[in-house]
PyMOL commands that place a pseudoatom at each C-alpha (Angstrom):
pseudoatom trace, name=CA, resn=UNK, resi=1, chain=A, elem=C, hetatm=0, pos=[-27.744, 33.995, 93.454]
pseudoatom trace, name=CA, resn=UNK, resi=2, chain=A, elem=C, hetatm=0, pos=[-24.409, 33.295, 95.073]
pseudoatom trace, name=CA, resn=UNK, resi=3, chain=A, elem=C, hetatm=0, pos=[-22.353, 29.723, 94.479]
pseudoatom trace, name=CA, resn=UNK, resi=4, chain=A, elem=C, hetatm=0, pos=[-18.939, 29.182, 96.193]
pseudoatom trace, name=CA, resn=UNK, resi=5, chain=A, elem=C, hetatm=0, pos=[-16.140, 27.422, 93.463]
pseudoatom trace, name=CA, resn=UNK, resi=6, chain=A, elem=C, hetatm=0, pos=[-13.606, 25.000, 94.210]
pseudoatom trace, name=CA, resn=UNK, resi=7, chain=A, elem=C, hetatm=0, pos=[-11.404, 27.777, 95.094]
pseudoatom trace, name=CA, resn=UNK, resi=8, chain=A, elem=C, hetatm=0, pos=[-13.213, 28.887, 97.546]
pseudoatom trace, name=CA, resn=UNK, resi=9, chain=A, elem=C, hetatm=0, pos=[-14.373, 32.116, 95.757]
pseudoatom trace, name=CA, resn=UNK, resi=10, chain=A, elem=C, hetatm=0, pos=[-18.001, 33.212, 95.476]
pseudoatom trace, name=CA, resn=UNK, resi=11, chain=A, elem=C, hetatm=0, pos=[-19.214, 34.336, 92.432]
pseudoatom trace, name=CA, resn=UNK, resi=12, chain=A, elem=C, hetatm=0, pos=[-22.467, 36.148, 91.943]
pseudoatom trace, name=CA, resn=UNK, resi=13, chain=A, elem=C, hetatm=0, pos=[-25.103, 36.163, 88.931]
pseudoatom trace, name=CA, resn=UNK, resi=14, chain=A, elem=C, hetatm=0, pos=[-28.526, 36.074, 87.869]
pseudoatom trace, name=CA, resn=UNK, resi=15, chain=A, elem=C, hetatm=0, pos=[-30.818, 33.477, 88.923]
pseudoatom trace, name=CA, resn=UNK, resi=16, chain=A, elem=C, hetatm=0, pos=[-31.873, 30.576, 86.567]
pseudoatom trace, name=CA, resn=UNK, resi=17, chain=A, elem=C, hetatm=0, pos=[-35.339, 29.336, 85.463]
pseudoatom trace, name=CA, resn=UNK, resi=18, chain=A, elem=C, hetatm=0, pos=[-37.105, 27.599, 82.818]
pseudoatom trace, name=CA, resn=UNK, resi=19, chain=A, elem=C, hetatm=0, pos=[-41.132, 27.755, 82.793]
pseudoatom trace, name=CA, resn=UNK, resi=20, chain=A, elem=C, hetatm=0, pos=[-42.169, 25.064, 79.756]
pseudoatom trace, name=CA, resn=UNK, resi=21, chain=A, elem=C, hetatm=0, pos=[-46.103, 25.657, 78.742]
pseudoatom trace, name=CA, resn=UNK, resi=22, chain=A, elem=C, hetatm=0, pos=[-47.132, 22.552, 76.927]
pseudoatom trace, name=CA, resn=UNK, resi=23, chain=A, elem=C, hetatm=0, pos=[-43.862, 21.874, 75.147]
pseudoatom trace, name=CA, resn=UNK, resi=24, chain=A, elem=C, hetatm=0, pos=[-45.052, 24.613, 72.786]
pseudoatom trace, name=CA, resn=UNK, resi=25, chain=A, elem=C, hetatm=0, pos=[-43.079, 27.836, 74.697]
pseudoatom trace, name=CA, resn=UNK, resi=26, chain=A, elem=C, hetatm=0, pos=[-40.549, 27.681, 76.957]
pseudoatom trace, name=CA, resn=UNK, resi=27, chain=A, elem=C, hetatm=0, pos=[-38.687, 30.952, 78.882]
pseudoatom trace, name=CA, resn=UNK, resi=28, chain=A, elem=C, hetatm=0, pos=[-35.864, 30.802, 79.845]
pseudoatom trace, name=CA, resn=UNK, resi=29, chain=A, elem=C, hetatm=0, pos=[-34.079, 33.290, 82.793]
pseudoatom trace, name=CA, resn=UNK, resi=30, chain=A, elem=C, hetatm=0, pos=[-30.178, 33.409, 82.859]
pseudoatom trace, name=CA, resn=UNK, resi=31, chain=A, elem=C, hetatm=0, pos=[-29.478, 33.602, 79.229]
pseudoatom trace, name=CA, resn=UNK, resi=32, chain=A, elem=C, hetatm=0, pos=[-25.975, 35.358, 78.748]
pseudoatom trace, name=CA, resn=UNK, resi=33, chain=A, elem=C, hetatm=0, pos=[-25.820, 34.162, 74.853]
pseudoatom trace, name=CA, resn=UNK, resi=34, chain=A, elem=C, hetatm=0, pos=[-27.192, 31.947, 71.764]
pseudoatom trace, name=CA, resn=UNK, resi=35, chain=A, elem=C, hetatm=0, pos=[-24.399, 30.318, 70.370]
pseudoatom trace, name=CA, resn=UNK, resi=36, chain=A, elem=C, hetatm=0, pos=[-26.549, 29.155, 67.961]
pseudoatom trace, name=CA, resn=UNK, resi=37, chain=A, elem=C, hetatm=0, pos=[-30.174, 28.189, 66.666]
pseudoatom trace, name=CA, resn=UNK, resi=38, chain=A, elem=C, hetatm=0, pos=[-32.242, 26.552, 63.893]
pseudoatom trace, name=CA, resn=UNK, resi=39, chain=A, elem=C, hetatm=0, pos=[-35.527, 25.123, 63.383]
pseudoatom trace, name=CA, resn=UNK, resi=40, chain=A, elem=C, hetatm=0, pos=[-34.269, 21.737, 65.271]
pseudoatom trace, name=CA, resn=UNK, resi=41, chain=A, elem=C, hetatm=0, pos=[-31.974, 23.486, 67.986]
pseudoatom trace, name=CA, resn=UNK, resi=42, chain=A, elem=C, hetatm=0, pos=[-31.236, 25.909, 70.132]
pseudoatom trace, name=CA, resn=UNK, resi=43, chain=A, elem=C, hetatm=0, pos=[-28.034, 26.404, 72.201]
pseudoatom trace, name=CA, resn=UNK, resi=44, chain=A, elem=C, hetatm=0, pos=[-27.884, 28.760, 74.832]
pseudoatom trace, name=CA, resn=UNK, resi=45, chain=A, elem=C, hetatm=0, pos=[-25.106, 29.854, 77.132]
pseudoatom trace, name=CA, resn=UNK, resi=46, chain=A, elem=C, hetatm=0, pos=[-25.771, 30.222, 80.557]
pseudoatom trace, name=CA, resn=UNK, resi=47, chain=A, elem=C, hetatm=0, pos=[-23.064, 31.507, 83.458]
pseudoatom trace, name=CA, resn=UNK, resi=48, chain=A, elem=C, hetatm=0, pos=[-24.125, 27.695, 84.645]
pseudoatom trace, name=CA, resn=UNK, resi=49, chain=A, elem=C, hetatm=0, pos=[-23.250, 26.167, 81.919]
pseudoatom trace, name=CA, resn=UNK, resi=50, chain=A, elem=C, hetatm=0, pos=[-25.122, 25.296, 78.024]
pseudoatom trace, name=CA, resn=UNK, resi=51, chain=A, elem=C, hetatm=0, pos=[-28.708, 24.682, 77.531]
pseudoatom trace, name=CA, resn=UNK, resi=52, chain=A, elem=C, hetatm=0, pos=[-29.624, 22.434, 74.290]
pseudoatom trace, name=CA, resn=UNK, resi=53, chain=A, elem=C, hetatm=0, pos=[-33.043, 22.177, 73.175]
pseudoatom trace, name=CA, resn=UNK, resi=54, chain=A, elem=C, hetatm=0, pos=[-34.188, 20.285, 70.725]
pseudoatom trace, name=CA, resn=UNK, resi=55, chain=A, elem=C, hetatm=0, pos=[-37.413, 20.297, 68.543]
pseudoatom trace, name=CA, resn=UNK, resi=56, chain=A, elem=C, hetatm=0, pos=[-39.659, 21.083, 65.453]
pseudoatom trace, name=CA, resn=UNK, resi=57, chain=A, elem=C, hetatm=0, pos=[-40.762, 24.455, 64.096]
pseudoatom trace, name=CA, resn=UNK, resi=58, chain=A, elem=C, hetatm=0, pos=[-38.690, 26.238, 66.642]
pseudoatom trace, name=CA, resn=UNK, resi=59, chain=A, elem=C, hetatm=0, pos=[-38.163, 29.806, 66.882]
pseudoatom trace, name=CA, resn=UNK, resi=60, chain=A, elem=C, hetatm=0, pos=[-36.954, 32.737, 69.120]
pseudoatom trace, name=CA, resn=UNK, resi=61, chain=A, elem=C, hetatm=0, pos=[-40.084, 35.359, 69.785]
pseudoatom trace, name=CA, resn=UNK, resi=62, chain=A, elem=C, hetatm=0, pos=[-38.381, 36.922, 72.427]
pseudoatom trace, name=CA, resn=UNK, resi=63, chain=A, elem=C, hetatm=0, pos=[-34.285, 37.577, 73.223]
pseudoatom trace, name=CA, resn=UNK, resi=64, chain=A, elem=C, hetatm=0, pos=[-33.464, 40.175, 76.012]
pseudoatom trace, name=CA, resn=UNK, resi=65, chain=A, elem=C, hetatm=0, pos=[-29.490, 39.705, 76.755]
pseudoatom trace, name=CA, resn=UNK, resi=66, chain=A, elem=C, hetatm=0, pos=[-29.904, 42.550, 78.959]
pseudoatom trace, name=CA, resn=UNK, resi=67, chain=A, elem=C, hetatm=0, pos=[-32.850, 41.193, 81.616]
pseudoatom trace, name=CA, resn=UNK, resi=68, chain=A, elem=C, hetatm=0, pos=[-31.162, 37.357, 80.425]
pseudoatom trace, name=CA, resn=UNK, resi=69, chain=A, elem=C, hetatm=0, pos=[-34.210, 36.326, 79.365]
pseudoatom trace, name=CA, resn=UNK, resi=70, chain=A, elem=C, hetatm=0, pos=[-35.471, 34.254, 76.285]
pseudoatom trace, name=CA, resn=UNK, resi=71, chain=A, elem=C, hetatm=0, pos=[-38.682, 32.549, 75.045]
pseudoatom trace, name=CA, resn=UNK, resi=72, chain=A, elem=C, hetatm=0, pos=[-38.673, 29.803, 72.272]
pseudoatom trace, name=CA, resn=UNK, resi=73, chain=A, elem=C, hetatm=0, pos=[-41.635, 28.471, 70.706]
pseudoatom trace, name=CA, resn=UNK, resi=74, chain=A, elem=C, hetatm=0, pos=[-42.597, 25.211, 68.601]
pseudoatom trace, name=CA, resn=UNK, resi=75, chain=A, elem=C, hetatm=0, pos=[-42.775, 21.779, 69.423]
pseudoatom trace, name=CA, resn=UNK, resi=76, chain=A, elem=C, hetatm=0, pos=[-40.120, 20.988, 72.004]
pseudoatom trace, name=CA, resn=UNK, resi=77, chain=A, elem=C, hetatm=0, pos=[-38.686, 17.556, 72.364]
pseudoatom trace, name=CA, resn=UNK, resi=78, chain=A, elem=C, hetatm=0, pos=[-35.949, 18.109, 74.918]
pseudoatom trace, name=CA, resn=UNK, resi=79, chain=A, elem=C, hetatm=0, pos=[-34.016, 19.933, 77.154]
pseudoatom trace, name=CA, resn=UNK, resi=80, chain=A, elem=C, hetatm=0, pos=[-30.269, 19.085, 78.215]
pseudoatom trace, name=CA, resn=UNK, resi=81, chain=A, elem=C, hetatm=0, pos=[-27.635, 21.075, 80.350]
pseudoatom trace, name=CA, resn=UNK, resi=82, chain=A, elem=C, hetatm=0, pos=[-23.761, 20.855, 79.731]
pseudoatom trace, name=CA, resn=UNK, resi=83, chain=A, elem=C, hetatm=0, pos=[-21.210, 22.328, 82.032]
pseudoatom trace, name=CA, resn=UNK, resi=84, chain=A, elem=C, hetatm=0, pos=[-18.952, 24.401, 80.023]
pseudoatom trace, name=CA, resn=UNK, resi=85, chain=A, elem=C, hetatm=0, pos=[-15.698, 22.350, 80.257]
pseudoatom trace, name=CA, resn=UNK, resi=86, chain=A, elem=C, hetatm=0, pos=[-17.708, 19.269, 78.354]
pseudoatom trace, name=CA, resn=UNK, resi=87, chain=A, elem=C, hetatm=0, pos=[-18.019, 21.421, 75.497]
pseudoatom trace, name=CA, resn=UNK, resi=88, chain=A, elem=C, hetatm=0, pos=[-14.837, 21.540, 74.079]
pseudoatom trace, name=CA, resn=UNK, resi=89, chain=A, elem=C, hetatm=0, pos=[-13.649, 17.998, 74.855]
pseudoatom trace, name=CA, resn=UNK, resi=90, chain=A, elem=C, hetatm=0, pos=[-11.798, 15.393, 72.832]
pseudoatom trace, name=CA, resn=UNK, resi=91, chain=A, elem=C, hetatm=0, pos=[-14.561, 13.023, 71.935]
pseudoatom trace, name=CA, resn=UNK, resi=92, chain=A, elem=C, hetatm=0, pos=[-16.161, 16.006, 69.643]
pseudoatom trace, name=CA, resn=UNK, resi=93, chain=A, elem=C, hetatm=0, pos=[-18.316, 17.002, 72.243]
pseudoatom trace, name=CA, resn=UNK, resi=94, chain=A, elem=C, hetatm=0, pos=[-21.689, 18.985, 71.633]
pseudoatom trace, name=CA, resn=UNK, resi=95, chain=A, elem=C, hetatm=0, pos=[-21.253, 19.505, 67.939]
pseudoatom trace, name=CA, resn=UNK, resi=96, chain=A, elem=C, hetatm=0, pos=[-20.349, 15.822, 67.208]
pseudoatom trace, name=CA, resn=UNK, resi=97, chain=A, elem=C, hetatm=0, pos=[-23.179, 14.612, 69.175]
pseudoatom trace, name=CA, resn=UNK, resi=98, chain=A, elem=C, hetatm=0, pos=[-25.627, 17.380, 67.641]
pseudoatom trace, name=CA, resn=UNK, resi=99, chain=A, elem=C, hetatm=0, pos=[-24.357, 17.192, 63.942]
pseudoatom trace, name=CA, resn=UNK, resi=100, chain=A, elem=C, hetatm=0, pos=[-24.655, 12.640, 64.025]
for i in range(1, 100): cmd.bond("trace and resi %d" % i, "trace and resi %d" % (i + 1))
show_as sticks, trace
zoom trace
């Protein structure tokens, strides 16, 4: 995967997919880190950007940082991207919204 910034200066990484199987497991492709997880979330960093999701029962059965790759399972409610600049804003961001 290529994608040109602002600057005019390509940047290369890996490509990006999510494959949801009933809202019970979800694998994810593109994982660089978990910044964190519990039962009820789990935030992931992508070169893209963050990945929230949100649910019941939820756990990490497979992490592979090397191949980028992740699979969660439990009852997934949601899914949400953030670009990484909105995570550190003013208005409390992530955390603030997450932590209501």
């Amino acid at each position: 995967m290529v994608r040109e910034l602002d600057d005019n200066k390509l940047v290369r990484g890996r490509n990006h997919s999510i494959l949801m199987e009933n809202r019970e497991k979800v694998t994810i492709t593109g994982v660089e880190d978990v910044d964190s997880f519990d039962e009820e979330a789990v935030l992931l960093v992508t070169e893209l950007g963050y990945i929230t999701l949100e649910g019941v029962d939820l756990h990490i059965s497979k992490l592979n940082l090397e191949e980028g790759q992740l699979i969660v399972e439990g009852e997934i409610n949601s899914v949400e991207y953030s670009d990484h600049e909105g995570m550190g804003s003013g208005d409390g961001g992530f955390f603030k919204k997450l932590f209501r």
